[in-house]
N, C-alpha and C positions, 0 to 999 in steps of 0.2 A: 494331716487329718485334723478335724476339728475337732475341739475339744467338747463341744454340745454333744458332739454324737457317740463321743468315744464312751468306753464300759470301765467298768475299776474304779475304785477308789481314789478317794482325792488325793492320796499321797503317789500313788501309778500315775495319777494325771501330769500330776505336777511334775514328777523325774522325769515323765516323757515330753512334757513340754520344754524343760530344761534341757533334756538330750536332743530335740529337735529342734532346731530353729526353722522359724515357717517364713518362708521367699515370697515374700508380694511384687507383685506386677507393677512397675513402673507406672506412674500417673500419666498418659497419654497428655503432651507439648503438642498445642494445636500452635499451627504458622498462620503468617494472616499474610496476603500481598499486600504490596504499597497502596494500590487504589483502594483496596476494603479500610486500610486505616484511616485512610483523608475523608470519605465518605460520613454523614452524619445520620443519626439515624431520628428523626421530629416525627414527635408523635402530634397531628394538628386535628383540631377541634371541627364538629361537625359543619362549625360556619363555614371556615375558611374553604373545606372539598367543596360545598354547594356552590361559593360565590367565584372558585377558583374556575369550577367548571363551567361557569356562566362568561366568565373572564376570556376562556379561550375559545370558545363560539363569537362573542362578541370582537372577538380580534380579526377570526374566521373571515367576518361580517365585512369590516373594515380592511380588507383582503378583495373582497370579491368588487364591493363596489369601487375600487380602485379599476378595475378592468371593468367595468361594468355588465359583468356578470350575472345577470338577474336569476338564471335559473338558479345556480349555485348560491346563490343568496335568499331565493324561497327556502330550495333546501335547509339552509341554517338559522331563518328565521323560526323554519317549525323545530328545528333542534332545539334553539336556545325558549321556543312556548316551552317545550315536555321538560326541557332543565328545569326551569323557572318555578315551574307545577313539584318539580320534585324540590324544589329550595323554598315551598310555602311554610311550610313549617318551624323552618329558622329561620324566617322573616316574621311570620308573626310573634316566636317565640323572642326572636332580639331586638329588631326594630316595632315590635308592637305595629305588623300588619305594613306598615312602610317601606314601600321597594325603596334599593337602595339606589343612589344618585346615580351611581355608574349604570345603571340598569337603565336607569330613566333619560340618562345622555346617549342610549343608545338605541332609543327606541325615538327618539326626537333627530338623530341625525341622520335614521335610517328613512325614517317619515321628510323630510326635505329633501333628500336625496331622492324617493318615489316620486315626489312631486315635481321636483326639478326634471326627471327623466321624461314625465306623464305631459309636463306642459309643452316641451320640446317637440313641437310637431314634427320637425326635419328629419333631427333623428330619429325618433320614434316609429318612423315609415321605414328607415335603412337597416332597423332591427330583423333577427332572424325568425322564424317561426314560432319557434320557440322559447327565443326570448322575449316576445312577443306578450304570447301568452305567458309565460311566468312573470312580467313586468304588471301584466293584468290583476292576475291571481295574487299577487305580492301585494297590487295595491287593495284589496277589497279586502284581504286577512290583516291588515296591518290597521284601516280602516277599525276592522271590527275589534279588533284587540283594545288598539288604546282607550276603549271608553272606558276599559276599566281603570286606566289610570290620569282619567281626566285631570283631576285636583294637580297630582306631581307633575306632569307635563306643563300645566298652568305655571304653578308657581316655579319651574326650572324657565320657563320661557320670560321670566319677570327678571331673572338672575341667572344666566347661564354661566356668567366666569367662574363662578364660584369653585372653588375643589371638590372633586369627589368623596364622598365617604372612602373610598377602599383605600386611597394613596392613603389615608390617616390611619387607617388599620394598618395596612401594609407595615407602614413606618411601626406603629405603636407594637403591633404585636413581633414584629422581627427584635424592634430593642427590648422588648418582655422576654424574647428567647434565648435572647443572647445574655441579655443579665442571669436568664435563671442557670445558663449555658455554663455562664461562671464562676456560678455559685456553686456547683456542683464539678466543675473542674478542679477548684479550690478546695475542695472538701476532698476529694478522690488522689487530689494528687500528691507524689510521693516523692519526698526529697531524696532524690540520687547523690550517691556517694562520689566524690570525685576519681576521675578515671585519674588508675595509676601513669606515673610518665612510662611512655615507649623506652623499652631498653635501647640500645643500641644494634648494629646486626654485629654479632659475634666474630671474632677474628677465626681465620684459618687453624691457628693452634689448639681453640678451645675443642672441646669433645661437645658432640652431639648430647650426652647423656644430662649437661647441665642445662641444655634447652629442655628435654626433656621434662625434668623438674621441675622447670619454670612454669612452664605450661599445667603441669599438672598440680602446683599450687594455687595456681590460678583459678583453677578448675576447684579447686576445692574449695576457694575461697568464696566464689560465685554460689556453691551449694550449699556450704554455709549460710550467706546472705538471705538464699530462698527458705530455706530451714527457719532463718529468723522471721521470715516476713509469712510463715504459714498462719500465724492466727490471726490475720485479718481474712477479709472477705475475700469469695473468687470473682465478685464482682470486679477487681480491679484489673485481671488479666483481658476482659471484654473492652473497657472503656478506651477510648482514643486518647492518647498523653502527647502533650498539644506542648508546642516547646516555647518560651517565651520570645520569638520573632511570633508567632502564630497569633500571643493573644497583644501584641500590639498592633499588629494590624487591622487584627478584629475591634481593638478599643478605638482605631482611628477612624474606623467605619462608623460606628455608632457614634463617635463626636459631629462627622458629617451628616447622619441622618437629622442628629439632632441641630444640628444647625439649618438644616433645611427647611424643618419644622419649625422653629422658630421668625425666619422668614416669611415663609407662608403665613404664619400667623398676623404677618404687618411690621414684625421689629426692622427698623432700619439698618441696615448697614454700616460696617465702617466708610466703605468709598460713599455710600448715599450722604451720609453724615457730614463728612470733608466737601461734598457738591454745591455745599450756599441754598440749596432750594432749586437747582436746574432742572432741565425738564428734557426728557427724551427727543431726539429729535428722528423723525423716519429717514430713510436712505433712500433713496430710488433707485430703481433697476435702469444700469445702462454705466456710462462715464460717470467720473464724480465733477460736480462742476459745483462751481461757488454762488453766492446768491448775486455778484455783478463781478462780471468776469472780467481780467485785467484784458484788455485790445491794445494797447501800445503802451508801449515806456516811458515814464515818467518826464522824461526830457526830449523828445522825439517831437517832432516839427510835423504837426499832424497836418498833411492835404489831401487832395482828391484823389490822387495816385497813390498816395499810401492805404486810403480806404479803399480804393478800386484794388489794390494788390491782396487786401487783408479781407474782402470779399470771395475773393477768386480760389483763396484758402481754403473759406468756408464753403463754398461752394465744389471744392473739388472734391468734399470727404462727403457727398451726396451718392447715395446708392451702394454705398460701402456697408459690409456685413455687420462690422459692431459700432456704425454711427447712431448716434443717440439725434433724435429728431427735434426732442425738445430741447434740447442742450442746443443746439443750429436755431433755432429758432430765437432761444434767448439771449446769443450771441450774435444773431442780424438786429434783432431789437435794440440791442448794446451798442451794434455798431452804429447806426439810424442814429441815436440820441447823442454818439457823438460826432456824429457829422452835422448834428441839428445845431451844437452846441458853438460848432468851429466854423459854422455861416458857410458850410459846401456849398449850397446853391440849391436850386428845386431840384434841377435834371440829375443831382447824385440822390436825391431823395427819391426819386423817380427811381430809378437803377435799383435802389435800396427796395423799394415798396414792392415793385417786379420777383425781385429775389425772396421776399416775402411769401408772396401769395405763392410761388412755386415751391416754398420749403412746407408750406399750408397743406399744397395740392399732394406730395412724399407723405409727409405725415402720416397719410393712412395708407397703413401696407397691402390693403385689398382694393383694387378696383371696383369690383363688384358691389360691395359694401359701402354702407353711407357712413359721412364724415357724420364726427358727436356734431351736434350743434352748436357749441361753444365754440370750437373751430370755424364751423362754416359762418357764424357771426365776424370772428376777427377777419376773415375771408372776405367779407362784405366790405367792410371797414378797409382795410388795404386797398382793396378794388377802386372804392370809394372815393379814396386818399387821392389813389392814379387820376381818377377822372378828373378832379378837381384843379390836378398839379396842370393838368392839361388845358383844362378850359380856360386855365387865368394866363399860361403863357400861348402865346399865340406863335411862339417860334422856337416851339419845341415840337421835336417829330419824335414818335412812340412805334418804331417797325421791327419787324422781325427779318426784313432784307437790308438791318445794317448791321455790318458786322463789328464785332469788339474791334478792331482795328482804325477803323474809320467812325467809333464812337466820342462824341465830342461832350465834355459836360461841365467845362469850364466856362467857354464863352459863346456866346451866342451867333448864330443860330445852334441848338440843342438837339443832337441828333445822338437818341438812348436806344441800345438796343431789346427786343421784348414787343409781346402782340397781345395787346388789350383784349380784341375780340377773343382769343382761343381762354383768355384769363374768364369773360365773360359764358362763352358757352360751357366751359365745364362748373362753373357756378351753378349756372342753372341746371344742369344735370346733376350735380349734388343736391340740389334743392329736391330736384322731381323724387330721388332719394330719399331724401327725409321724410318725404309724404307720402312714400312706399314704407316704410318700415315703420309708421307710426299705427296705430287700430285705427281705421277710420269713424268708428263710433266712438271713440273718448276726445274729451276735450284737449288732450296732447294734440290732436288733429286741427283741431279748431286755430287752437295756436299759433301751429307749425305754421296753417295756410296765409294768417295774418303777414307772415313775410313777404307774400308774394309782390302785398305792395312797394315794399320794399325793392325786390326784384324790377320789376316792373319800372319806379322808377331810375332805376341806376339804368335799364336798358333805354332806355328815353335819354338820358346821358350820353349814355356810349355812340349813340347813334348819331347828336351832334357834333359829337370828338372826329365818328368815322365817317359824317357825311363834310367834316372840314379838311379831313387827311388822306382819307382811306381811296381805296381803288372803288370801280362800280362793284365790282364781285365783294368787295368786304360789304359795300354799302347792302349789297343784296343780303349777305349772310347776316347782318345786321338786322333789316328789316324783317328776315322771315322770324327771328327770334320774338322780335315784338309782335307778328301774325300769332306765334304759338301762344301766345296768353292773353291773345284778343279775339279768337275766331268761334270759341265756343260758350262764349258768353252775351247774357243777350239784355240789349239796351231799350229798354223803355221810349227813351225820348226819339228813336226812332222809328217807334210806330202812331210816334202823335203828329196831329194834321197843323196843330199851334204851333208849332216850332219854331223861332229865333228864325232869320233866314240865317244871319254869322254865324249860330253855333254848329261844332262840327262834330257829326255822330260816328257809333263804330264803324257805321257801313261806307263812310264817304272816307275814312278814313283807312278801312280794309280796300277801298276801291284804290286810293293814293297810293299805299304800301305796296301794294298787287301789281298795277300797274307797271312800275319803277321794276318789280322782277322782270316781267314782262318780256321788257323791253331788254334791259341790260346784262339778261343773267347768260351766263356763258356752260353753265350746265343745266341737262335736260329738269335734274331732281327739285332744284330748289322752284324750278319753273312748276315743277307738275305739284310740288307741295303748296304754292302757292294757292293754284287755281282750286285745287281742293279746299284748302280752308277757306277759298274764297264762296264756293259754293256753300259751303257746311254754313259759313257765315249767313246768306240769301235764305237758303232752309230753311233758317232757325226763325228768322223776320219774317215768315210767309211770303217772301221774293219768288213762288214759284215761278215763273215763267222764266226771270235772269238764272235761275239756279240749273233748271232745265235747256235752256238755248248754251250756256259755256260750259255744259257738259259734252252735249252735243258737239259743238265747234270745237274740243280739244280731243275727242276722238279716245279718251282715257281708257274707255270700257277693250280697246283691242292692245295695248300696250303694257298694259296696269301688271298682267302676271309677271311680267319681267325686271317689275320694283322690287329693290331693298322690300324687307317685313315692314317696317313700321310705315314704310309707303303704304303695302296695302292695307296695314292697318286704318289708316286716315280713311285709305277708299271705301274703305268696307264700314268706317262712323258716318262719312259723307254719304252715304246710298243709305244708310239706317236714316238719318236727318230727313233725306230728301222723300225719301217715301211718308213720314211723318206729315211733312209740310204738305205733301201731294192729298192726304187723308183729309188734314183738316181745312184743305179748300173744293173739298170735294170731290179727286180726283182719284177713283177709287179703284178704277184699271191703272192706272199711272203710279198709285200705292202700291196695290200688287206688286206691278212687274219691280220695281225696285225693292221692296220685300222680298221676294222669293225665293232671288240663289243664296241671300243671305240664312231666309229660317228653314229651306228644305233641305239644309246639311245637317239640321240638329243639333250645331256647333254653335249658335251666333257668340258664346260667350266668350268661346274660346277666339272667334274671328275678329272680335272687337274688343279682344286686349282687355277683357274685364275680371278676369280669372281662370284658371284650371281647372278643366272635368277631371275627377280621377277613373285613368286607366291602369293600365295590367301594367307588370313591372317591363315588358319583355316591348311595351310600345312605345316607350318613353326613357332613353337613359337619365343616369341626373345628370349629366353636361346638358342636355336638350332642354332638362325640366330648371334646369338654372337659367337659361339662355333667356325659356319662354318667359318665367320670373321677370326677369331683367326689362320687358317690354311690355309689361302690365302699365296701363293708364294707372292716376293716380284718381284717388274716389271719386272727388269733388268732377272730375272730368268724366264720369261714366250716363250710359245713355241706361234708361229705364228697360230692363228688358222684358218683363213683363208689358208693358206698355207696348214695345214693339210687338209683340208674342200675338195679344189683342188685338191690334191693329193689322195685324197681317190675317189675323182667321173672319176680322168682320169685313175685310175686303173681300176677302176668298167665298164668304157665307153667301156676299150681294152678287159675286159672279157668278160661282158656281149653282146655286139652287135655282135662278132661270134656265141656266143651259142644262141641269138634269133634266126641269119637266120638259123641256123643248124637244129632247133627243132622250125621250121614256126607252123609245124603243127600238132605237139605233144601234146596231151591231157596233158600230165603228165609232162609238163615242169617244172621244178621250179626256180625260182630267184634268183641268186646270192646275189646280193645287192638290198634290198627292196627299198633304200632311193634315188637309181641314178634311179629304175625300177617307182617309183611314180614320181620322176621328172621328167622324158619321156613321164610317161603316162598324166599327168596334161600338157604338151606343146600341144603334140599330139590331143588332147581333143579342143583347142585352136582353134578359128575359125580366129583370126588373131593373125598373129607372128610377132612382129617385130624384130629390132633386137638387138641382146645384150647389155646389159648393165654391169650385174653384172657377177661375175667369175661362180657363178652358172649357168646364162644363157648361156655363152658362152661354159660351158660344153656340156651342154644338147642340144645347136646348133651343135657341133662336134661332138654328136653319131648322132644323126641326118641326118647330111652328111657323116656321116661313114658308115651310113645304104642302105645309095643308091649305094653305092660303090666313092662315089668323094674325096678322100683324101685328096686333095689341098685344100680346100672346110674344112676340119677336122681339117686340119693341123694349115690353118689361122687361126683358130676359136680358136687355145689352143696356138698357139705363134704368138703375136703381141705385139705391142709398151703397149699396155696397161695388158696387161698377165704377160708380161716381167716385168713392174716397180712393181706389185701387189706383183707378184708370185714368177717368175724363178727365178729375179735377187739378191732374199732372199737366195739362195742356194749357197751352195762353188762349183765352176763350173760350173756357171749357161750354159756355151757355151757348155761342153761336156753335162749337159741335155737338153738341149736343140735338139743338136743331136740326143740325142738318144729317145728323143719323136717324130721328122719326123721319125725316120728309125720306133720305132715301128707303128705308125698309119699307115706305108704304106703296112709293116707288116701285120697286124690284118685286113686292110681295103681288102689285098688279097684275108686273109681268106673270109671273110665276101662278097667276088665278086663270089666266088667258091662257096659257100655255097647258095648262091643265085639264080645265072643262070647256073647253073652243066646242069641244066633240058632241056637247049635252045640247048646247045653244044653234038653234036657226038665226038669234039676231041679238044683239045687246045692246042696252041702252048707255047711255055714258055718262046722262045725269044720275042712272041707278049707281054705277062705278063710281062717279065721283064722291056718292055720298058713304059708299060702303065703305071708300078708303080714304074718306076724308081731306081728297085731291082737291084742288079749285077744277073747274071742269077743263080751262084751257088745258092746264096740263094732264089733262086727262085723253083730251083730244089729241093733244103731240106725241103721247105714249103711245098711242091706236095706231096713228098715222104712220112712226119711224116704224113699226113692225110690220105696218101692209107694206110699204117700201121696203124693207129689208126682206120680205117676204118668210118673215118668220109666221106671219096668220094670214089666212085665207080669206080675205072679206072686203067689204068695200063702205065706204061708209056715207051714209046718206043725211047731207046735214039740215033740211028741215026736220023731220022726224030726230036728228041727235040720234042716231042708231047706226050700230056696226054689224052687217048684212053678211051673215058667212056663207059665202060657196056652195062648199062642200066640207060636208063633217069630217073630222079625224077617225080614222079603225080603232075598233074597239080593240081591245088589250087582245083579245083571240085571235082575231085576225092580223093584228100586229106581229104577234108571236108566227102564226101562220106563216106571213110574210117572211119573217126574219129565217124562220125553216127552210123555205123554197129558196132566199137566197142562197143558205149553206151548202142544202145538197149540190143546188147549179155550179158552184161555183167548187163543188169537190167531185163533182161530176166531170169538168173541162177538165181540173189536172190530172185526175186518171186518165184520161183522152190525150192531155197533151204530153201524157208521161210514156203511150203506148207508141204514139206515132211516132216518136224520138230510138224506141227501141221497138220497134215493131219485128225485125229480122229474127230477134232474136225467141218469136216461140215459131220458127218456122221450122222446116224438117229438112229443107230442099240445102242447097249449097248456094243461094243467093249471098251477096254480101251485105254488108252492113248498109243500112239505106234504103236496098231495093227488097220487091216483091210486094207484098200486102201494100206498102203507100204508093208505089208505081199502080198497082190494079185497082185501087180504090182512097184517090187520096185525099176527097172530102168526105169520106161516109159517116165521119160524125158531125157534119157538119147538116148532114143531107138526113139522118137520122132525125136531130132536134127540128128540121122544118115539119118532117112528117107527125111527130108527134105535136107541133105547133095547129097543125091543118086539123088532125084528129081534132083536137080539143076542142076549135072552132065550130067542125060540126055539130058534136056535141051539144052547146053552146045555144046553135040557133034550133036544135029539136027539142030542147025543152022549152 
């Protein structure tokens, strides 16, 4: 009982406290596990939570765009805005308003990587819906964000190597904790008494009860101890007692950070210090190879056989998985310089160069893909090399039907094996390469094409090499190469009438080239390619008539579907050309008809290799949509398609709008051009017009006004300031087409006046005509004439008077229509009629069969019907 509460006197108190002694409760021994002791317990400062939790969104970050993840990476881009929003206040309270570096290296590698994504057309397309759009949305938030940290992204993008802020914190604030760590482990910690020695274990004779003792001295001796150590703190029984292996590894940590730090800062090294001043040098990915690779043994009797063995080396470790390309590369170069050195001969440099240009062609692991440029230069150069070894010895042979066995390159005659031409064609198909994958609006383009002379002459080369070695079939494969960079280019000096008689132009020399297929080619293609470029070439020089007659005579147009693509491709530039040439000499049905299958597909772009329409995913796999890639013209070789566009609807405008008025009212009309006939009828349809803008509308404003009969009206509508820079001024002669598109609108808009109000007129004059359409009268008079002959107008023409005498008038629009009515019933009047008498049996009752009864008893009575009502009418007729 307590003695607070207890009653009596203080001398009762005290003999009762004496007589009693009072039993307290043992101090509750808390145990702790092994992991609760190891565990620390860091109390850390507002910064570190804010920018820690910034730390692991931005890791997030650097997580997603490794997979390229975009949704998942919007996601944490708005995570780590709302972090950031919550970390303002210990940015402006520590950095005084300054985000911190790490923040700002993360919003600049995120922003490169958007753009990197965004510019990637390829990929971009093979994204999912929804990545899609969150690649979208990612870029327009990211966009708007950074403006607020214009300045920090500036000045990080002037000095990105720099370290971050946090590594210096990180480092600074873990060695501040760790010092304070130990300053307060040193202070807390309590020197242990040394443990007594282990007894020994007891023999068989001793008695249990001496153990016993032992133990409970021990025991005592421990409580003791705790008894002494009660007036310190109970902080000590909480704290973690860290044993001296513990805090030397924790000191050896902090000597490393500190040395890291120190580094970082610039201090040198010891090994830096020992280096003289060296400089790092990079490694390359692949084999490790030397900067001139030993080739043979110091005392080794270097000859042709030894180089032809020590090629055959290099050459066998071709197409093997971990050959390094450039390493073969700079080991045939090694080998070359010393064969150059040890006087081999041309024909092993020959061999050498061969080997070259084939380890050139490996080098790039994609076919598809264009070689860098630097390549395809050294590429040039080797080729080059070849040509030259060739030209100078005249009794060197360069084949691919000699084999290594029977190859001679010691003494002459020089028989190397290897085939120049296939070295030559895949050159220039890298080339066409390079000028596919450059932008054809930048001056990289410009560049690139400057080689072609290049090209051009080395194929001029080769063709002397193969017209002194080669078979006819090379010589042909030879010469169509020199066709493809000479056929769509056009020469001057051969449309001048002064000409040199000696000099010799493209066309005399497309004629030479051509020719020579002709005659000696042994397959159909190279023949059929031929004649096209030969045509394309005629086209392009206003040669209509030669371009038109050897199309004709090669019969192309029923064969042509069953060419390779890029056959039809050429057929389908060759008919785009020739319709051209057809326009600007005036032949405006002969434009058309070559015009038309090409633009009433709606495709021509895609048909003339100029580019890809985008379709649906489901119409086009990517093998298909790589394929078509692959067989894209290169710029400089594209035809105007606009150009063509106009020129096909001002041909269709000059057909079509006579043959409307002519057959106003003709059931059975039919359309020339569906695609100029649907843009008339969509204007027409149009409750307001305004006025033109594009070439297509100003077409379809010019039949328009064609159709009323106003010319001038026609005329302006197809040649003005802005017609002119789109269109005309594309053409050679833009000023004689010009001309001669007023003479034909005024032309056609006659017809088109005649054909219209023939109906109004008893007689016309033609001096009145000539002056209304500003015709010379003859050909005014020729226009009257071919249409009484062709019997498109009714009249006759009486030529003192100059007047066109009509007949008989056309039906008025009523009785047209009238007309048109009477045909329709009659002619749905017979098929009921001829539908009854086919099945006439069957509305009968009787048990006739099929065939008979009603057409047995009466089997013209429709026939006998329409006379009866023909006679009616007649009488009719004559009583009024």
């Amino acid at each position: 009982m307590s003695r607070f509460f207890a009653t009596g006197t203080d001398s009762e108190s005290e003999s009762s406290s004496e007589e009693e002694q009072v039993v307290r409760a043992p101090a509750p021994v808390y145990t702790f596990s092994d992991d609760e002791e190891e565990t620390k317990r860091v109390v850390r400062s507002m910064k570190e939570k804010r920018y820690e939790e910034l730390e692991g969104i931005i890791h997030s970050l650097r997580n997603h765009r490794k997979i390229k993840d975009f949704s998942s990476a919007l996601a944490s881009f708005e995570e780590l805005q709302r972090a950031y929003t919550r970390a303002a206040p210990v940015v402006q309270k520590e950095e005084n308003g300054i985000a911190p570096r790490f923040f700002i290296r993360a919003l600049v590698e995120l922003d490169d990587w958007v753009a990197g994504a965004w510019a990637d057309r390829d990929s971009r397309k093979a994204l999912s819906k929804g990545n899609s759009k969150a690649l979208t949305s990612l870029r327009q938030k990211l966009r708007k964000y950074e403006k607020d940290f214009d300045a920090e992204i500036t000045k990080f993008r002037e000095n990105p190597d720099l370290p971050d802020d946090d590594e210096e914190r990180k480092d600074t604030s873990s060695s501040d904790e760790s010092d304070d760590e130990d300053k307060v482990k040193e202070k807390v910690r309590v020197r242990r008494s040394p443990e007594p020695p282990r007894r020994p274990p007891p023999k068989d004779d001793e008695s249990s009860d001496s153990m016993d003792w032992g133990s409970s001295s021990s025991d005592s001796s421990s409580s003791s101890d705790d008894e002494a150590r009660g007036a310190t703190t109970i902080r000590e029984r909480f704290l973690k007692r860290t044993t001296e292996r513990d805090d030397d590894e924790e000191r050896d940590r902090r000597r490393a950070r500190r040395e890291r730090r120190e580094r970082g800062a610039g201090k040198v090294s010891k090994r830096d210090q020992t280096d003289d001043g060296g400089e790092w040098e990079t490694v390359r990915k692949g084999a490790a190879t030397s900067d001139k690779p030993k080739m043979f043994a110091k005392d080794s009797d270097i000859d042709a056989a030894l180089v032809v063995k020590k090629l055959g080396e290099i050459s066998a470790a071709r197409g093997r998985k971990r050959t390094d390309r450039r390493a073969q590369l700079e080991l045939l170069h090694e080998l070359r310089t010393v064969a150059q050195q040890h006087n081999l001969g041309e024909a092993l440099q020959l061999k050498l160069r061969a080997a070259t240009v084939a380890a050139l062609f490996d080098y790039n692991p994609k076919v598809s893909d264009a070689m860098k440029p630097e390549y395809w230069s050294r590429l040039v150069e080797n080729v080059d090399h070849m040509v030259t070894i060739l030209l100078a010895n005249e009794n060197m042979v360069l084949s691919e039907t000699i084999t290594e066995d029977n190859e001679e390159l010691v003494t002459p005659p020089y028989r190397v094996r290897g085939c120049l031409l296939t070295a030559l064609e895949r050159l220039d198909d890298e080339f066409t390469k390079l000028l596919k994958e450059c932008d054809p609006h930048s001056n990289e383009y410009v560049e690139r094409l400057k080689d072609e002379v290049r090209v051009s002459a080395l194929i001029d080369r080769v063709c002397q090499v193969v017209e002194r070695d080669g078979s006819p079939q090379e010589i042909c494969r030879a010469y169509l190469r020199k066709i493809d960079h000479l056929y769509y280019k056009f020469d001057p000096r051969a449309v001048r009438k002064d000409l040199p008689p000696g000099e010799e132009t493209t066309i005399k020399k497309m004629e030479r080239l051509c020719k020579y297929i002709y005659a000696h080619d042994e397959t159909d293609r190279l023949r059929t390619r031929a004649i096209l470029c030969h045509i394309y070439h005629h086209a392009l020089h206003d040669n209509w008539f030669q371009a038109r007659d050897l199309l004709l005579m090669s019969h192309l147009q029923e064969t042509v579907q069953h060419s390779d693509p890029s056959t039809q491709i050429l057929y389908n530039r060759t008919m785009a050309n020739l319709g051209l040439c057809a326009f600007r000499r005036g032949n405006v049905k002969e434009a058309h008809g070559c015009l038309a299958e090409l633009m009433m597909t709606g495709k021509p772009k895609e048909l003339l290799a100029q580019g890809l329409l985008p379709q649906r995913q489901h119409e086009r796999s990517k093998e298909q949509e790589k394929i078509e890639k692959q067989r894209q013209m290169p710029f400089h070789m594209h035809i105007n398609l606009e150009l063509l566009e106009c020129v096909y609807l001002v041909s269709a405008m000059l057909i079509e709008i006579p043959y409307m008025a002519a057959h106003e009212f003709d059931a059975r009309r039919r359309m020339i051009s569906k695609t100029f006939y649907q843009n008339l009828r969509a204007s027409e349809r149009q409750a307001l017009v305004g006025p033109p803008e594009s070439m297509r509308e100003h077409a379809v404003a010019a039949a328009r006004a064609m159709r009323r009969g106003d010319w001038r009206a026609c005329l302006n509508f197809i040649v003005n300031e802005k017609m002119n820079a789109k269109v005309w001024d594309l053409m050679v002669g833009a000023d004689n087409v010009r001309a001669m598109l007023g003479r034909l609108i005024r032309e056609e808009s006659l017809r088109t006046y005649l054909f219209t109000y023939a109906h109004v007129y008893a007689s016309l004059s033609l001096r009145s005509l000539a002056d209304m359409f500003e015709l010379p009268r003859q050909r005014v008079h020729s226009l009257v004439s071919k249409m009484i002959i062709n019997e498109e107008l009714l009249a006759s023409l009486d030529d003192p008077s100059e007047c066109a005498i009509l007949h008989r008038s056309e039906p008025t629009r009523m009785q047209a229509l009238a007309l048109q009515l009477a045909d329709k019933v009659g002619n749905l009047v017979d098929s009921n009629e001829r539908i009854f008498e086919k099945q006439g049996s069957f509305f009968q009752r009787g048990g006739a069969g099929r065939g008979e009864g009603r057409q047995r008893e009466r089997p013209r009575d429709g026939w006998n019907r329409r006379q009866r009502n023909r006679r009616r009418d007649d009488e009719r007729g004559h009583d009024d």
